[in-house]
C-alpha positions in Angstrom: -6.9 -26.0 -10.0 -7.8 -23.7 -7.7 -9.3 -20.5 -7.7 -7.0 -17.5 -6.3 -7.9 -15.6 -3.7 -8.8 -11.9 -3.0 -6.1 -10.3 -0.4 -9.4 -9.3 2.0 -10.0 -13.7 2.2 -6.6 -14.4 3.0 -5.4 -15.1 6.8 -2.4 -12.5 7.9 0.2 -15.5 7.8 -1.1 -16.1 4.1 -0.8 -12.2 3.7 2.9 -12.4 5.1 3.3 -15.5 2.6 2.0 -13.1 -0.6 4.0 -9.9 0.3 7.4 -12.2 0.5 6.7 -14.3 -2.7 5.7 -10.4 -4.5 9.3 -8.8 -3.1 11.4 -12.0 -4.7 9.6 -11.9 -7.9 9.8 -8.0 -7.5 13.3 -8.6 -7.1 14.4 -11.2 -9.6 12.3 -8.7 -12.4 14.4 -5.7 -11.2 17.3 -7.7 -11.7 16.1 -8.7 -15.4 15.9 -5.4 -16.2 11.9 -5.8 -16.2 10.7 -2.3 -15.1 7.0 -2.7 -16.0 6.8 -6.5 -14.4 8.6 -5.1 -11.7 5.9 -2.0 -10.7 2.8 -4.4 -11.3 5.1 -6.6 -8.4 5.6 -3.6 -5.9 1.9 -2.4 -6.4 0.5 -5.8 -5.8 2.8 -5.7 -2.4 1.5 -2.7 -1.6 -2.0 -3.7 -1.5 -1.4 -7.0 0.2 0.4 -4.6 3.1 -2.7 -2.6 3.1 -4.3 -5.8 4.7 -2.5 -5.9 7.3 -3.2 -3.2 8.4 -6.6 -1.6 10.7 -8.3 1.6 8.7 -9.7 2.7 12.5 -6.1 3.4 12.7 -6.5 5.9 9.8 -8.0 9.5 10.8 -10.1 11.2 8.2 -9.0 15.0 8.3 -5.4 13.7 9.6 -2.3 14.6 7.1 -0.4 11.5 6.0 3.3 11.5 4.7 3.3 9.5 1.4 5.6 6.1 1.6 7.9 6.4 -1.2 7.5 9.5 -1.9 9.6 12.0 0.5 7.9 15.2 1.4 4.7 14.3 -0.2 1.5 14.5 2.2 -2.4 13.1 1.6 -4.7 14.2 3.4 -7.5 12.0 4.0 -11.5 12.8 3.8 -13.0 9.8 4.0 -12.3 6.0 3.9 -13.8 2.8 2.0 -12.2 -0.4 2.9 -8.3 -0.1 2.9 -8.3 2.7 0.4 -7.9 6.4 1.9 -9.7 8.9 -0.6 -8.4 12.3 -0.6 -5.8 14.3 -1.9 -2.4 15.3 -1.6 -1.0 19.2 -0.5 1.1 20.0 -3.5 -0.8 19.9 -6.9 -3.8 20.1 -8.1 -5.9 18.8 -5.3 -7.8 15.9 -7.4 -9.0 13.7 -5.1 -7.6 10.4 -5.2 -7.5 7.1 -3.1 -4.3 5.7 -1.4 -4.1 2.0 0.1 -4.0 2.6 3.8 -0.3 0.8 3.3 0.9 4.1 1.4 0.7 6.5 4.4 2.4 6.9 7.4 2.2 9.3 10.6 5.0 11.6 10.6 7.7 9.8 12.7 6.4 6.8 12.3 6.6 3.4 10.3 3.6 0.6 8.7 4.0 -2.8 9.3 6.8 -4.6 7.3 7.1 -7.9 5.1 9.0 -9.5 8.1 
């Protein structure tokens, strides 16, 4: 059998591969009424996406809208890898870290599943 790889060893076609298999299964468990299998689904996604992208596009000190999460912003302090540690505007200002795939540029949009 063999072993699984980490999203950081896979190629961006495998990437591509991973992100469509995650949105079917995500799908068919959303279907099934399966609301835990289908966050673990949408998460996993999410960090495959975060591969695909480049965190020199990714600005520490910039403001980032949240993806998913209208009118929620992060700013960002510093990064390690494709996580974005900082925090976000409203709340309690914890810091926290963000896959890279999470955030978007006001006006703009990340790179898709296509």
């Amino acid at each position: 059998m063999e072993k699984e790889k980490r999203y950081s060893e896979l190629s961006e076609f495998e990437l591509h591969q991973e992100i469509a298999k995650l949105n079917e299964k995500a799908r068919k468990a959303e279907q099934l009424g399966m609301v835990n299998e289908y966050a673990v689904l949408e998460r996993k996604a999410i960090m495959a996406k975060a591969y695909l992208l480049n965190p020199l596009d990714f600005k520490p000190g910039e403001i980032y809208e949240i993806e998913g999460d209208p009118g929620a912003y992060f700013r960002i302090d510093y990064l390690n890898g494709v996580f974005a540690w900082g925090y976000r505007l409203v709340g309690n200002k914890q810091e926290e870290a963000l896959p890279i795939s999470m955030l978007r540029k006001e006006g703009t949009r990340q790179a898709d599943s296509r």
